[in-house]
N, C-alpha and C positions, 0 to 999 in steps of 0.2 A: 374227398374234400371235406367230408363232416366229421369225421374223426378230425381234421386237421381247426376245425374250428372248437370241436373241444376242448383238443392241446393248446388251443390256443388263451383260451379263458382261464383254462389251470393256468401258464404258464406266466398271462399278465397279474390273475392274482397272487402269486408266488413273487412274482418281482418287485410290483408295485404295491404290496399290500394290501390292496383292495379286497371285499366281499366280494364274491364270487355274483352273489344276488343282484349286487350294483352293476357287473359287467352284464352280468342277460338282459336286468334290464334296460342296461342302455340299446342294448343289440334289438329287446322287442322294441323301446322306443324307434331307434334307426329305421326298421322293417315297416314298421306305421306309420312313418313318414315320407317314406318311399311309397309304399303304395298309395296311401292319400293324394300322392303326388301323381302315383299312374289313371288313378281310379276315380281321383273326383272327392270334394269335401262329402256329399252327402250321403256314401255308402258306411256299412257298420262293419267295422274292420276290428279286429283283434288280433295280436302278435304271440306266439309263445312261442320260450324255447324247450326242448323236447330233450332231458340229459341224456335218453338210451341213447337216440339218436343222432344229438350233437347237432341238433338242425332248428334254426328259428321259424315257426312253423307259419303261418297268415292264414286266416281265415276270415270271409265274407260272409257277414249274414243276412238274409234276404226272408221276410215276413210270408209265409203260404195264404194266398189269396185264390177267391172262385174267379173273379178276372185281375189281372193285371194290368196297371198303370203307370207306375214307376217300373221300370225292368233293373233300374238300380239296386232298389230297396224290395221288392218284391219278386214273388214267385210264384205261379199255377199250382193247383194244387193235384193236379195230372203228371205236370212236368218233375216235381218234389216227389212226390207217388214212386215215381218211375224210376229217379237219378240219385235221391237220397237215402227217402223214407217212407216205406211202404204204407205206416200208417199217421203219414202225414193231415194233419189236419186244417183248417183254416183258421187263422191267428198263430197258427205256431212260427217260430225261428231259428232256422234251419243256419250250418254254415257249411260252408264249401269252402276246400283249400285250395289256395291259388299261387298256383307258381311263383315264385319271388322271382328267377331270372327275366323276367319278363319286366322287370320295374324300369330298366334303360339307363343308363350311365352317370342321367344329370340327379336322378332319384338315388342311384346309389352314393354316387356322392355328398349329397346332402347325408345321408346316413350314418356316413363315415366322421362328420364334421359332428353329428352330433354323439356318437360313441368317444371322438378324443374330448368332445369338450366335459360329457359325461364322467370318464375315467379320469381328467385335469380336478373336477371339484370332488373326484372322490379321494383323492390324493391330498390334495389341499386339505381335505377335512381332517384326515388322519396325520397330516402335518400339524394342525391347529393342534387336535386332539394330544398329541406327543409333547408341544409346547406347551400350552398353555397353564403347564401347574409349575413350568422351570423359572419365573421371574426369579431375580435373585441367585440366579445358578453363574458360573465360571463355564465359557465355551470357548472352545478351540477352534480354530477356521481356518480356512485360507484365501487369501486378498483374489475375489474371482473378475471385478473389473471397479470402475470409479464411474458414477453417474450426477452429475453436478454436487463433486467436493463430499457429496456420499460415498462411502466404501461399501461395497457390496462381496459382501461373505459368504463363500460355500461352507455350510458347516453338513455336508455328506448328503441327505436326500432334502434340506432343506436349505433355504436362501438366509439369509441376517444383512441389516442393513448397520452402520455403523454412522450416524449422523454425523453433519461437521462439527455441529452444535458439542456432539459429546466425545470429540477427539482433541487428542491432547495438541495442546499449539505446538509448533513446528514438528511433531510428526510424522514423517513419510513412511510409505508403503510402495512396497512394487506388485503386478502382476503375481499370485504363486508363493505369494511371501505368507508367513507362518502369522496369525493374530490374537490375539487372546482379547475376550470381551466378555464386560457383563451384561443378563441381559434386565433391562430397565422393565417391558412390555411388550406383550405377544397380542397382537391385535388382528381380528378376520374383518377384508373387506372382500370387496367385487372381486380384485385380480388376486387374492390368495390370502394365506396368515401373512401377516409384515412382523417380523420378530427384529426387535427393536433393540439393540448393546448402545455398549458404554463404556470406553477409557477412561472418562472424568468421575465420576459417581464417586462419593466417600466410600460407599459401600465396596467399591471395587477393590482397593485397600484396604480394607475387612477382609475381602474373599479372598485376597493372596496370603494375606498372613494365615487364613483356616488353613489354606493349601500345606505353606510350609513348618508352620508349627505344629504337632499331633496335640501338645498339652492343648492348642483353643480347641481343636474338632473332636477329644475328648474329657469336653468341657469342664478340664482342670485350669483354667484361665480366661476369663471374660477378657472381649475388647468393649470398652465402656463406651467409649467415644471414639469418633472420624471426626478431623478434619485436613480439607485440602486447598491447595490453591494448584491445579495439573498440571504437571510438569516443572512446576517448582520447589514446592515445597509440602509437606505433611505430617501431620502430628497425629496419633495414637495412643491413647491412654486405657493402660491393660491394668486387672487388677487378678489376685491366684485365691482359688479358694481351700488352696492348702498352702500352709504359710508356711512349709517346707521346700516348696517352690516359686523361686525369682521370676514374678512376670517379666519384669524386661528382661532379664537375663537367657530365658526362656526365647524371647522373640527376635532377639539378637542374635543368638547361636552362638557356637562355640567358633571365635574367628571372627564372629559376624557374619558366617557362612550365610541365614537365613534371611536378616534382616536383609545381605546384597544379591539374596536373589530375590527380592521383591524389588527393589532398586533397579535390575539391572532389567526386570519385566517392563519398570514404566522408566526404561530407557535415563534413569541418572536423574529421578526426582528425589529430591533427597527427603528421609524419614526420619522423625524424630520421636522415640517413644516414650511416654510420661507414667510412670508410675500412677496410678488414682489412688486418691485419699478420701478419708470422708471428712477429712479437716477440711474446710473451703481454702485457705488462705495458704496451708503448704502446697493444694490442686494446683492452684494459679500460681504460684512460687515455681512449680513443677514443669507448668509447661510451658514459662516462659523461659525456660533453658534452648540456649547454652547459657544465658546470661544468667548473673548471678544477684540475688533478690537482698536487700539489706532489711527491711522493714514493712510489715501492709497494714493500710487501716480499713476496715470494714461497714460500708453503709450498707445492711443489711436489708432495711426499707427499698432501697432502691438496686438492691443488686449489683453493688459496686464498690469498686476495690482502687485504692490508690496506693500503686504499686512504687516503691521508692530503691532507689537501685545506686553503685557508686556511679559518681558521676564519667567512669571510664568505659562504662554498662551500658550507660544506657542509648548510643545507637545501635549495639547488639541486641539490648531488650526490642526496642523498637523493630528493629530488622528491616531489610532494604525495601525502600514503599509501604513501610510499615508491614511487613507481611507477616514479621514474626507475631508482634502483639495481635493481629487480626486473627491470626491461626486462636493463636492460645484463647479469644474470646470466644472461638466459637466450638471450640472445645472444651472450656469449661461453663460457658454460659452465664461469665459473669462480664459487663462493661471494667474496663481497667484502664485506671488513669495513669500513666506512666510521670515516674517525678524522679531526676535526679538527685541526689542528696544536697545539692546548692541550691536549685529551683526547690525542693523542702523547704527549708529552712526562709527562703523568701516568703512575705505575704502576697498570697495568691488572689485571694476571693476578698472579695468587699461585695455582702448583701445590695449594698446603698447603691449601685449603679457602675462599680468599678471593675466590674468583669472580666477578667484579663481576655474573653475570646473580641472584647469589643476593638483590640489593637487589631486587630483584620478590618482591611476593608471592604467597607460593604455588611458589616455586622455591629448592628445600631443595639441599644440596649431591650429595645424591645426582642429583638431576634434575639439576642442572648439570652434572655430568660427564655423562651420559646428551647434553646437546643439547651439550656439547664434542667426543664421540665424535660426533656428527652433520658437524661443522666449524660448527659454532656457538657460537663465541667469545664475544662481546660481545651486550652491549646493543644496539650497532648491527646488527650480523647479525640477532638476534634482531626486530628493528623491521621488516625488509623479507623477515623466512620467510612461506613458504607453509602456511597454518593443519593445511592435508593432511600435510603434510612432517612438523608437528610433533607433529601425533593419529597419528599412525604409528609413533610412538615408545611402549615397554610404558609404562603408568602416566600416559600424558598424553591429556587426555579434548579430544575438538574447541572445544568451549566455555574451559576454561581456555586452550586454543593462542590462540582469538584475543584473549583477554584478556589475556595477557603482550605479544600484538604490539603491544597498542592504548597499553598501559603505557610498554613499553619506548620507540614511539616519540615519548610524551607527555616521558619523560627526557631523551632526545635534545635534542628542544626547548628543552625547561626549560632545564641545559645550555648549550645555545648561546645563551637571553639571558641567562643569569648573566654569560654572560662577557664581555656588552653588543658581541658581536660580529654579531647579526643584531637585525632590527627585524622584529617579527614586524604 
């Protein structure tokens, strides 16, 4: 039997990874708590395990006394003389080994409980230990069940959670099914590391492009910038630090081979890749494609660009729910006013109280300066802000922000088929 308990410590730490130190000493903990449990709180118990032997060993110590009082703690020093040590003294402490089989069934269970739970946090640590330098890594998994609208990932000797929060809207998964995720944060609490992915993350369109292009992962092509709206749509602006090679052409692939297998990973979001410039105004030119830019003027002070486009453009500029121009702002980090070439050429602004955002209702001249101090010029700005951006502002409530968006970009429209330049 004790051979069979050695092979047994070898062969959980070969599987489970564990320190061999961790496994004995859960087993002397176990042994200690068994017998505490036979013996009583007040005796002095020690547990060891024994490698020759392969045996967890228990010993009682008991204090050599001229009489004895306690027989728990104590021992004669006749009796000691006689049974231990010949030249036993008074005050010394003695131990005597005590059979373990004798500890009874409800002792050794407890024992057992505390070896798995032992061996559970040694495993966990070295789970932690293996995660916690991978944030920002690409991991492969498989869909192992669904726990409230969470996806739960076997990624091999570790678990991944995949939150609802950061999966892609309409998404499905089965049982068994193959996943790719990034991970966001590896965090240790009570029940284990919780390693924490992401379908939605800009980042996560970064890490498929490292995958499929070698020029980004031997960083002969920077990706500048991410942006995304999941599942919809996405923009990429790559720049080459040998100017014998075409970023986009590069991440496109030969076919397009490359750019549609990141496509086809987030399942037919479609990617749009923008050359980077150090020009600002060809940037923004750049990544409001497909559509095609006629003119920009540049408030530099305020980080903003009034983008003017033919008037046949411009609900491609804008893009449906505005998403294009929303992409391209936060990809290149400039506010952009969208203007067709006829809304140009009209007078827009009047300092003196003529505001054109005050044709909404519900936006009094006061509030219009309020979202002009913003860099919130126009109708068009207005049409593609973020509802946050504008309940952020004193006296503007979340509920009106998206009501003026919805407005604004219903004008837009209108607008452009008055002027029988788009066919809606």
């Amino acid at each position: 039997m004790l051979p069979e308990l050695k092979r047994l410590i070898e062969q959980m730490g070969k599987d489970k990874g564990i320190n061999k130190d961790i496994i004995t000493g859960a087993l002397e903990a176990a042994m200690l708590t068994a017998a505490t449990k036979k013996l009583g709180q007040n005796v002095d118990i020690e547990a060891h395990y024994n490698d020759e032997t392969g045996e967890i060993e228990v010993f009682q110590f008991k204090t050599v006394v001229d009489k004895v009082v306690d027989p728990e703690t104590q021992i004669s020093k006749d009796e000691a003389r006689e049974k231990l040590d010949e030249g036993a003294e008074p005050g010394d402490s003695l131990g005597m080994k005590i059979e373990t089989s004798s500890f009874g069934r409800i002792a050794v269970q407890m024992a057992k409980q505390i070896i798995i739970q032992r061996v559970k946090d040694a495993e966990s640590d070295n789970i932690y230990e293996e995660y916690k330098d991978r944030k920002g890594e690409l991991v492969n998994g498989f869909v192992q069940r669904f726990e409230g609208g969470n996806i739960i990932v076997n990624l091999g000797r570790a678990e991944g959670v995949v939150p609802i929060t950061e999966q892609i809207h309409r998404e499905t998964y089965k049982r068994g099914e193959r996943i790719r995720s990034y991970i966001i944060e590896v965090k240790k609490n009570s029940k284990g590391p919780q390693i924490i992915m992401s379908r939605t993350h800009p980042a996560f369109l970064k890490a498929l492009f490292e995958v499929e292009v070698p020029e980004i992962s031997e960083g002969l092509i920077d990706i500048v910038n991410v942006a995304r709206e999941p599942g919809k749509r996405g923009k990429i602006s790559v720049r080459s630090k040998d100017k014998d090679i075409d970023p986009v052409g590069a991440c496109v692939g030969m076919r397009g081979s490359r750019v549609q297998s990141v496509v086809q990973e987030l399942r037919g979001e479609k990617i749009d890749i923008i050359p980077y410039s150090d020009d600002a105004a060809k940037y923004v030119s750049s990544a409001l494609s497909p559509a095609k830019v006629s003119r920009v003027f540049i408030d530099d002070d305020n980080k903003t660009m009034t983008v003017v486009v033919p008037d046949d453009q411009l609900s491609l500029a804008i893009g449906k729910n505005g998403q294009n121009v929303r992409l391209a702002v936060k990809l290149t980090g400039w506010n952009i006013d969208m203007k067709s070439e006829t809304m140009a050429l009209a007078t827009q602004e009047d300092q003196e109280g003529n505001n054109e955002l005050t044709k909404i209702a519900g936006i009094g001249p006061a509030i219009a300066e309020k979202l002009v101090s913003k860099g919130i010029k126009s109708i068009a700005m207005l049409a593609v802000a973020e509802p946050e951006v504008l309940s952020s502002i004193p006296g503007i409530s979340e509920k009106a922000a998206q009501q003026w968006i919805e407005t604004a970009g219903k004008i837009l429209i209108e607008e452009a088929v008055n002027n029988k330049k788009i066919e809606l």
